[in-house]
N, C-alpha and C positions, 0 to 999 in steps of 0.2 A: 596727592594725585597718584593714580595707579596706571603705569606706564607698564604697557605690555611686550614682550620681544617681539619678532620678528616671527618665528614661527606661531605665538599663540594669537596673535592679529591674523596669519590667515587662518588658523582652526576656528576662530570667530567668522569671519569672513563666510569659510564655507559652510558655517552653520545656517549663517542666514541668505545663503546663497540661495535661489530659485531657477529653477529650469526654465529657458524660453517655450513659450506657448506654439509660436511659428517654428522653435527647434521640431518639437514631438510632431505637432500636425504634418512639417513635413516628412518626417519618418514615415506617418501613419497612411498618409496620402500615397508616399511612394511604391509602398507595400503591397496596397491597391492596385499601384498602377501596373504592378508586376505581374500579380497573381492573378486578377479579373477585368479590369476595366484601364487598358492604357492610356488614355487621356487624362486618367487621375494622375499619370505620372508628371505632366506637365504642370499643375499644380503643386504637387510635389516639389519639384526644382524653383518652382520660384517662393512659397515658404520655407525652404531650405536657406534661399541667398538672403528672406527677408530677416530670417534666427542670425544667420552669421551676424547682419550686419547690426540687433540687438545686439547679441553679444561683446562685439566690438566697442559697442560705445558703454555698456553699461557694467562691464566687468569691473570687481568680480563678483559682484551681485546678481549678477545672470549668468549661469552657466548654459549647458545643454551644446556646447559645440561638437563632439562626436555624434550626435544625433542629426543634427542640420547637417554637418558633410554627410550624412549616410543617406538622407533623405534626398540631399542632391543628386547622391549617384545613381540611388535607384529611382528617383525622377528623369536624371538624364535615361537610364534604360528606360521608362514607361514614355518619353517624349521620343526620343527616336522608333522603340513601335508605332505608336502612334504617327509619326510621321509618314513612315511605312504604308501603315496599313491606310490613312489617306492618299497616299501616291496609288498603291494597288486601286482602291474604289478609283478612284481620279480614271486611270487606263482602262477597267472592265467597261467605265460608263462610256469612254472613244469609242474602244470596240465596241461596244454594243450598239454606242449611235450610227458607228461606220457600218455595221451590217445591215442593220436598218436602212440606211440610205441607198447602202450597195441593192439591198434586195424591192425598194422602192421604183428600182431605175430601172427600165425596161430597157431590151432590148430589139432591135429588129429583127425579123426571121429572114433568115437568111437559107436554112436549111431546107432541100425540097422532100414532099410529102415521101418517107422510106416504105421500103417493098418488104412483105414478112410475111411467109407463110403461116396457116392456122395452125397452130400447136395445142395437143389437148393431151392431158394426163390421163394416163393408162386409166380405165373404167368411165371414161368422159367428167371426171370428178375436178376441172378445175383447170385455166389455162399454163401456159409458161413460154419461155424464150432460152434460146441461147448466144450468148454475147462473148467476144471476143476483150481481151485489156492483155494489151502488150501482145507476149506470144502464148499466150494461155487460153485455153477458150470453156466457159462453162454453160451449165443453164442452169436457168432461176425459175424461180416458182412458189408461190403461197405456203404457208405452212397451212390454215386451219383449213383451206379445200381438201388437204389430205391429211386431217387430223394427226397431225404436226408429225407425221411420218415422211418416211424419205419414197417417191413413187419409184416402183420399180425401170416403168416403161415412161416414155411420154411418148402419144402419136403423131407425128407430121401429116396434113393437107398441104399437098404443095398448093400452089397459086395456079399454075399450071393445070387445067381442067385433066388435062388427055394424061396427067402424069399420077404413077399409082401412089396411096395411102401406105407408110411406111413407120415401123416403130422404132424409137431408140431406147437402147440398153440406161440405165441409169446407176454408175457405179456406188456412189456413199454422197451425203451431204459434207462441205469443207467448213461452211461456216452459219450461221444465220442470226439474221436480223427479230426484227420485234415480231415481224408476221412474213418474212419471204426466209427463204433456204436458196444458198449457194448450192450445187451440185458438179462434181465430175461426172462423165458420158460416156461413150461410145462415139468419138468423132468421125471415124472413120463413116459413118451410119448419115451424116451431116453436110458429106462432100460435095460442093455443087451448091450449096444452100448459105448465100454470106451470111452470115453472122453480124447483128445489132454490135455498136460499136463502144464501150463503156471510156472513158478516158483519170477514170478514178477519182474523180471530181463531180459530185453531182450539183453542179450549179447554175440553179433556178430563181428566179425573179418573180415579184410580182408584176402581172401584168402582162408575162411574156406566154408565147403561142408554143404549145404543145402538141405531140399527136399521141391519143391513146389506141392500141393497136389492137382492135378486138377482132372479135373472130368474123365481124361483116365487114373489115377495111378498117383502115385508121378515122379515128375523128378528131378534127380538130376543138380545142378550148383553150385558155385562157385562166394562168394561176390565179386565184384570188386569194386573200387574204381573210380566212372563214375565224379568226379571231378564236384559233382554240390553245390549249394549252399541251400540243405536241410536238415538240420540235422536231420528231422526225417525219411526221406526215405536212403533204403539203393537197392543197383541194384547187381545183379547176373548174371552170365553168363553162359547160357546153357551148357549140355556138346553138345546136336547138336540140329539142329533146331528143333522146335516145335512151332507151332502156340498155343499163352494162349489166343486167344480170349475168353470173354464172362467167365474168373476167376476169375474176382475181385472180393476178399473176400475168397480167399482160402485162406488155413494157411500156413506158411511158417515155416517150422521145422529145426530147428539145427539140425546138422549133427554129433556137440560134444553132446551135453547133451540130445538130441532127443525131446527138450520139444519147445513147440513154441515161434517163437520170434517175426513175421513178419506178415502182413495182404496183399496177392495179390493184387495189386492196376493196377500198370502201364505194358499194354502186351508189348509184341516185335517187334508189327506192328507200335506202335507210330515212334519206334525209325527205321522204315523200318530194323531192323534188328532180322533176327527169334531168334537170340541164347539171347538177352539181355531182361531181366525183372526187376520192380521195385518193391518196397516193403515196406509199412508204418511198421519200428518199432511197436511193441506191448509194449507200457510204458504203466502202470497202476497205478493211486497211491492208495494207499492201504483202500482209504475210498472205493472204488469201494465193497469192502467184508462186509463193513457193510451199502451195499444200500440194501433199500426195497423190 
């Protein structure tokens, strides 16, 4: 009979030792989970624990346990992404359905119809306004009516019939948006004339009552929900027809809180339709108050 030592039973041993299958997978799995796709990683962890626990029972004929712990750990890192990155979707979809609801819910108008003289860009080329936020006061205006330049002048029409036609200086553009231009002024040129009121928040609702301020009075409409793919335009619906040619750059006032929220952009004629207008959002961010 051939009686082997103690060392050469296990050089036997590991000869005909075999690596766990659930070891390598979860190795291979984890690696995955790391580098492309972390929910492989959860996979990973649990062929990782399934290797151990081969191992355990069939040793030493199954080896592969540095493989399964390594497959673990970088299972544990592709399951905690993954956790992750389901928590994050989990909160965008809130928010997203809280906006949704919040902009679903109308409010009542409470604000009464604002007084504003005609304002027109130096060569009649396009309306505008000037609005106060905080102690700062600017005006706004379209970019493409003045081919996305900055207007030198804009002209005031007071409302006042008997009072004269007066022009303001217009120093540099501070900021702009997709289709309006922030500008400093000439305030002084202004005096006597309030000022539209911004509150740095332009927040609109479907549903709720607007006044778009053109050069024959303001008219009232109604957000609608025109199903486009712009988040920063919002559309309105006349209460009856009216042609806004030649408004881009009016201001667009709330109807709750009376302060502006919207820059005149898109008329009614685009959409061959007189009652429907569009309207760029007024988002500002708050360095605009400490521009030059």
């Amino acid at each position: 009979m051939l009686v082997l030592s103690g060392e050469e039973s296990s050089v036997r041993c590991g000869m005909n030792q075999r690596t766990s299958g659930f070891a390598i997978t979860s190795l291979v799995l984890g690696i995955l989970g790391i580098m492309c796709l972390p929910i492989l990683g959860v996979l990973g962890l649990i062929f990782g624990i399934l290797g151990l626990r081969e191992i355990a029972r069939a040793e030493p004929s199954v080896g592969g346990r540095g493989l399964a712990i390594s497959g673990i750990v970088l299972g544990s890192i592709g399951t905690l992404l993954t956790m992750l990155l389901v928590v994050g979707i989990f909160l965008a979809a809130i928010e997203s359905a809280t906006q949704q609801a919040t902009q679903l819910t109308a409010r009542d108008a409470t604000a009464p119809v604002p007084e504003y003289p005609d304002v027109i860009g130096g060569g009649f080329s396009g309306s505008g306004f000037h609005f106060r936020w905080e102690d700062r006061q600017f005006f706004c205006a379209s970019l493409h009516q003045f081919d996305d330049a900055v207007p030198s002048e804009m002209i005031v029409f007071p409302s006042d019939p008997g009072a004269d036609i007066f022009e303001v200086s217009i120093y540099d553009r501070v900021y702009q948006l997709h289709d309006v231009q922030i500008m400093t002024f000439d305030e002084r040129a202004m005096e006597g004339i309030d000022p539209l009121i911004y509150d740095g928040e332009a927040d609109i609702r479907y549903g709720e009552l607007v006044y778009i301020m053109t050069r024959d009075g303001p008219l009232t409409a109604h957000v609608i929900d025109a199903g486009t793919d712009e988040p920063h335009m919002r559309y309105a619906r006349l209460s009856e027809d009216f042609s806004l040619s030649g408004t881009s750059g009016s201001a667009v006032v709330s109807g709750v809180t009376g302060r502006v929220v919207g820059v005149m952009l898109v008329s009614a004629e685009t959409y061959d339709n007189e009652t429907l207008a569009g309207f760029e959002l007024l988002e500002l961010p708050r360095s605009v108050l400490s521009a030059p």
